[in-house]
N, C-alpha and C positions, 0 to 999 in steps of 0.2 A: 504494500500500500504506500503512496506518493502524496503525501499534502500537498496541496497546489492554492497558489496565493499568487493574488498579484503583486504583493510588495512584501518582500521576508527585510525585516530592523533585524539588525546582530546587538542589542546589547540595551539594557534597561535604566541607564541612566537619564539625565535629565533632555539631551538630546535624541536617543532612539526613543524613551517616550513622546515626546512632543513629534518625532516624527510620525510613530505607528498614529498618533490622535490624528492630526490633521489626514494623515491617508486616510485612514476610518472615514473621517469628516466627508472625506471627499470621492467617496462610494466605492472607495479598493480595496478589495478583498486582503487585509493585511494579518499577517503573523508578527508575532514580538517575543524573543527569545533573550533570554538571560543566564548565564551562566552561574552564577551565583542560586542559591534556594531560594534569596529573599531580595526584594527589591530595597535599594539605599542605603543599604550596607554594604563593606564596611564605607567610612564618611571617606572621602579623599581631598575635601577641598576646604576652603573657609567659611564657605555656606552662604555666602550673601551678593548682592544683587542689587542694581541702581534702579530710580525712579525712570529716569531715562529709557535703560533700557528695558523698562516691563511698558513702557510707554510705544517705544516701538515693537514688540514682540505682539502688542495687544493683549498683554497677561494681565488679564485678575486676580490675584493669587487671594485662595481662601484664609482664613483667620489662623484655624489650626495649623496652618506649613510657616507660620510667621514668628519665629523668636522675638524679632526687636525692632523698633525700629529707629535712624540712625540720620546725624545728620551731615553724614561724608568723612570724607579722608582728613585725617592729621600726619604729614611727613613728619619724619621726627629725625635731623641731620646726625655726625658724630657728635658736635659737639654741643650736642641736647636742642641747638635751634630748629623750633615745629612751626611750618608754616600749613594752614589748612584750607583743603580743597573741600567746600561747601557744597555738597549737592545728594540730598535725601534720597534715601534707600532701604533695604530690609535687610537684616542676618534673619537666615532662613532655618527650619528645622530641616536640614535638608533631605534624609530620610525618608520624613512625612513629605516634603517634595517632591521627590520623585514617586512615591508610592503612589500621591495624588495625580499624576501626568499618566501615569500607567493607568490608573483606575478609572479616568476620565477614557483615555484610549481602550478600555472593555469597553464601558459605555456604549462606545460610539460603534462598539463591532467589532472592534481587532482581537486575537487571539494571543492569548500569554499565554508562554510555556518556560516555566521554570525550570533549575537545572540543566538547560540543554547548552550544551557546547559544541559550535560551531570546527569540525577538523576538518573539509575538503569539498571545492566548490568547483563544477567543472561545467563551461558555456554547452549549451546547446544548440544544434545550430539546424534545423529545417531547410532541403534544398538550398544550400548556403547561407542562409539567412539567420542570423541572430537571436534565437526567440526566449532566451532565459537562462538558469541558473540550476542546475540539482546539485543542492547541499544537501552533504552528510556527515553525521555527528553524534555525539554520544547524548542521548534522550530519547525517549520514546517516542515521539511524532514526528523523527528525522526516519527517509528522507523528506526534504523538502525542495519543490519545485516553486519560483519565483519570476516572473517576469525582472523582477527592480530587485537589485538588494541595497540596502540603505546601511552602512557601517559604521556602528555608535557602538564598537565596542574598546573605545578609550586608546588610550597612549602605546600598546601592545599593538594595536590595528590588525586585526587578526586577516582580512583581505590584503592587507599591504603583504605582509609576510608569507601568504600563503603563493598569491601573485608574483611577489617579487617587483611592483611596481616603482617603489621609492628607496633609496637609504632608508638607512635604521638611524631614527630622529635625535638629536641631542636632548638629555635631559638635564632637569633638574631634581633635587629631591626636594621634598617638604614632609615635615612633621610637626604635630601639634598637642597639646594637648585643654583638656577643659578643667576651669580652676573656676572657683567659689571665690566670691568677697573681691570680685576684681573692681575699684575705683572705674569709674566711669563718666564722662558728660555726653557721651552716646556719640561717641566720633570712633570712628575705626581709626587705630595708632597703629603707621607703618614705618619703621627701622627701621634707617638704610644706613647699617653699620658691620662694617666689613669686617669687624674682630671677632664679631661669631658669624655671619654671614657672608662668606667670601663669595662675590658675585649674586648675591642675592639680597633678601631683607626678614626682619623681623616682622611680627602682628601682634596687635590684639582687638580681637571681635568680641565685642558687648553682643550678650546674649540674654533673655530675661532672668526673673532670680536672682540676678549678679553674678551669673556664671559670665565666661567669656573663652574662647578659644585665643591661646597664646602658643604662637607657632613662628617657622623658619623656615626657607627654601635656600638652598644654597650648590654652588656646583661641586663642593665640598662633598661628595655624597657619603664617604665612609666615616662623617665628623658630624652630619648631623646631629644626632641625639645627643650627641656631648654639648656640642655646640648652644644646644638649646636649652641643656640642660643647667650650663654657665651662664648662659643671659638669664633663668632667673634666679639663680643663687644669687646674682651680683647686684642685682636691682629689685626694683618695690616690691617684685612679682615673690621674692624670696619665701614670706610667712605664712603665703595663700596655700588653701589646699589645693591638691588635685584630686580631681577623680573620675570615673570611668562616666564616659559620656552614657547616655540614655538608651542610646541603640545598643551599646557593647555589656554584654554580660558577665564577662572573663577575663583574663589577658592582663599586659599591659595597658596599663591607660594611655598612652602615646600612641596617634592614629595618623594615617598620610599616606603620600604616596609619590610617584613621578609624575613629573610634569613637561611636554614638551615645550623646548622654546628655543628652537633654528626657525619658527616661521611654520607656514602652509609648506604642505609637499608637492612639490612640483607638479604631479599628476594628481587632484582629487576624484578621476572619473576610469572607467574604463565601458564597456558595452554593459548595459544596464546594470552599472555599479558607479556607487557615491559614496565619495565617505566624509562624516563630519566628523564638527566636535576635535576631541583630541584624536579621535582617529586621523585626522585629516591634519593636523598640528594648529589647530587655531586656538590657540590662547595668546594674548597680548602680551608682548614679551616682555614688557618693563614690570607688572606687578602679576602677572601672569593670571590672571583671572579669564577664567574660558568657559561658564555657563551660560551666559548671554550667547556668545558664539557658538556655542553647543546647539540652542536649542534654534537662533536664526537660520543657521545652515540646515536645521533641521526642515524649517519651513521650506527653503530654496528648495531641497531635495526633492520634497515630494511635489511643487510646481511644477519641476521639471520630469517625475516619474509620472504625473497625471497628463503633460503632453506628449509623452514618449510614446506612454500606452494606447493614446485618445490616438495617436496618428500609426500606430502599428509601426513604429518604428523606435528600437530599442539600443542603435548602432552608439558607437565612441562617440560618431559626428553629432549625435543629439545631445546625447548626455553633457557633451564639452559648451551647453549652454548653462548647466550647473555652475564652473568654474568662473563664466563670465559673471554672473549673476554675483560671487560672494567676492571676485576679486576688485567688481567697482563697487562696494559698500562697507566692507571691513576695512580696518584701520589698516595707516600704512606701513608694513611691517619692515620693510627695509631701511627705512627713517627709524621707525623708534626701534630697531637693533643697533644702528648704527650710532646714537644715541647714547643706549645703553651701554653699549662697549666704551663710547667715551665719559660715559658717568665714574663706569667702575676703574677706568685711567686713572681718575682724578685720586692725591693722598685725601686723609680725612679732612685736613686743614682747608683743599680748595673746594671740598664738594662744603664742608660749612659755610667758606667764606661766600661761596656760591647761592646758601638759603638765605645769608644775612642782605644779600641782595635781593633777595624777592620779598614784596610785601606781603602781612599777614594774611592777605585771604588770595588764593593764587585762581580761583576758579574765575571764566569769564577776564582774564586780564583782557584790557584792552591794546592795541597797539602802541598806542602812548606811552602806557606803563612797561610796557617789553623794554620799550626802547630805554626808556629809564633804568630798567635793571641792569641790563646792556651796560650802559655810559656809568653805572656805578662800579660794576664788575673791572671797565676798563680802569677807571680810576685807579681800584685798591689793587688789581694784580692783572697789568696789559698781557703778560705772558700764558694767560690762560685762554686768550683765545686761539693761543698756536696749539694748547692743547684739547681743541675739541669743546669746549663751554659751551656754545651753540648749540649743536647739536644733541649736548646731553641736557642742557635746557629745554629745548622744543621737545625731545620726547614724551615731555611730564603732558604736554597740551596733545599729541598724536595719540598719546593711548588712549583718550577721551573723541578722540574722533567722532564727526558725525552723532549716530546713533547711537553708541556707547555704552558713554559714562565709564564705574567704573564695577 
């Protein structure tokens, strides 16, 4: 026996649910496979989410998936200077967030099947023609037969691998843990200090209760958990407790994971395959946050599977209007890399003297005030412009690009 779907989602996170939903939505016979037993676990990310972009995604998010809510970013330099980017948003129970994206997409008709893992996917092709996909894999409703397959199965990209279509993505690590009694004025604090965080930064996510996720990404990957475990011995975070988040029953209390951030992969398509999300590498590379991106590309995908199918045509040349679609709307990622690698140039003395330049509230700068930072910067240290300043400046306004936020 052969399930047959028009649209097989690899993986149940926040982007292949919002994918399988909108196909549902949009009368395709859709499956949604998860490898995991339980949907939202374990957590991987920081959990939250700007006004912005639920604004553009059209998301209502219910009561119950909403921890906190927040009124933006506080950078916080080496030498303690915080300058803050203003613009409301939610810390999310993210768990219950994807549970709820998944449950919404039964709803609407799609098919969950837990436990199944995706191992071998091979085209089909009708008097030479293209017509779909039969995956096989360990679960019980494999095989499966798909016109479209949609690849939201995270950072691993299980179609890339199997395909061979991209390098294997640079990562980062991150790891975090949830602490009680965390001070708060409802701003997310992000540390950008390189003595535990080499090439990456610190957090902390105000959560209700007074809990808060206090975590590190770093390219450091076999120093994380020390690393993180030094920034809070050393600092206020010292006397707080920790303890095991809500999802997690057992274990370690410290939860996380990899993160890409080389950018998008050069190929996100192939003959009726797409891949988002981290599958696909979008996450913004400067604070790396990739659930808005996750679940946008989610939308693109299935626009472009609902034309694919509608015209009987499932070839690379259709699908490669997916690519177009994410590449003129998501931020610009070769700027804010390039950025970024001139941030982490900088010692800690010129990336502070660099926040004592920007005024206290950085969101919406005008042109005016740019240039003002600019002519201060030049003043106190002309030699930092030979070193990249610009560049590692403007990335702070590109990873907000457009649609956004953060």
């Amino acid at each position: 026996m052969v399930n047959v779907c028009d649209v097989l989602v690899i993986g149940a996170g926040p982007g292949g649910g919002n994918a399988a939903l909108h196909s549902a939505r949009a009368g395709l016979s859709t499956i949604l496979i998860e490898d995991h037993p339980a949907i939202g676990t374990p957590v991987h990310c920081g959990e939250c989410i700007s006004d912005i972009a639920c604004e553009n995604l059209n998301l209502t998010l219910p009561e119950h998936v909403v921890s906190k809510r927040v009124h933006g970013i506080r950078v916080i330099f080496p030498d303690g200077t915080d300058k803050k980017l203003s613009e409301s948003g939610y810390v999310l129970e993210k768990h219950l967030f994807e549970r709820w994206i998944a449950d919404e997409a039964v709803a609407e008709g799609a098919s969950l099947y837990l436990s199944h893992k995706l191992s071998s996917m091979e085209k089909i092709h009708e008097n030479g023609k293209f017509t779909g996909w039969l995956c096989q894999g360990k679960g019980e409703h494999f095989p499966i037969q798909a016109k479209v397959l949609i690849d939201a199965s995270g950072v691993g990209g299980v179609s890339n691998k199997l395909l061979e279509l991209n390098p294997r993505p640079q990562v980062i690590a991150g790891m975090q843990y949830e602490m009680l009694e965390v001070p708060t004025d409802d701003y997310l604090d992000f540390y950008i200090w390189p003595k535990y965080a080499e090439k990456g930064y610190l957090w902390m996510i105000p959560k209700s209760g007074g809990r808060a996720n206090v975590g590190l990404v770093s390219e450091d990957k076999p120093r994380t958990k020390k690393a993180l475990d030094e920034f809070i011995q050393e600092t206020h975070f010292k006397e707080l407790e920790l303890v095991q988040p809500q999802w997690k029953e057992k274990g370690n209390p410290a939860f996380g994971g990899t993160i890409p951030i080389s950018g998008p992969h050069p190929v996100t398509f192939d003959d009726g395959l797409m891949m988002i999300g981290d599958a696909a590498g979008f996450t913004s590379p400067l604070f790396e946050g990739g659930s808005h991106l996750a679940l946008k590309s989610a939308a693109f995908a299935v626009q472009v599977a609902l034309s694919a199918i509608s015209d009987d045509d499932l070839s690379n040349s259709k699908m490669s209007e997916y690519q177009k679609l994410w590449s003129e709307e998501f931020p610009p990622y070769s700027k804010i890399l390039k950025g970024k690698s001139a941030l982490f140039d900088l010692s800690d003395d010129e990336m502070s003297l660099m926040a004592r330049s920007f005024p206290d509230e950085m969101a919406n700068m005008s042109p005016l005030t740019k240039l003002a930072v600019c002519g201060r910067i030049f003043i106190r240290r002309p030699g930092l412009y030979l070193r990249g300043i610009i560049p590692a400046m403007l990335s702070f306004g590109y990873s907000r690009a457009k649609f956004y936020g953060w």
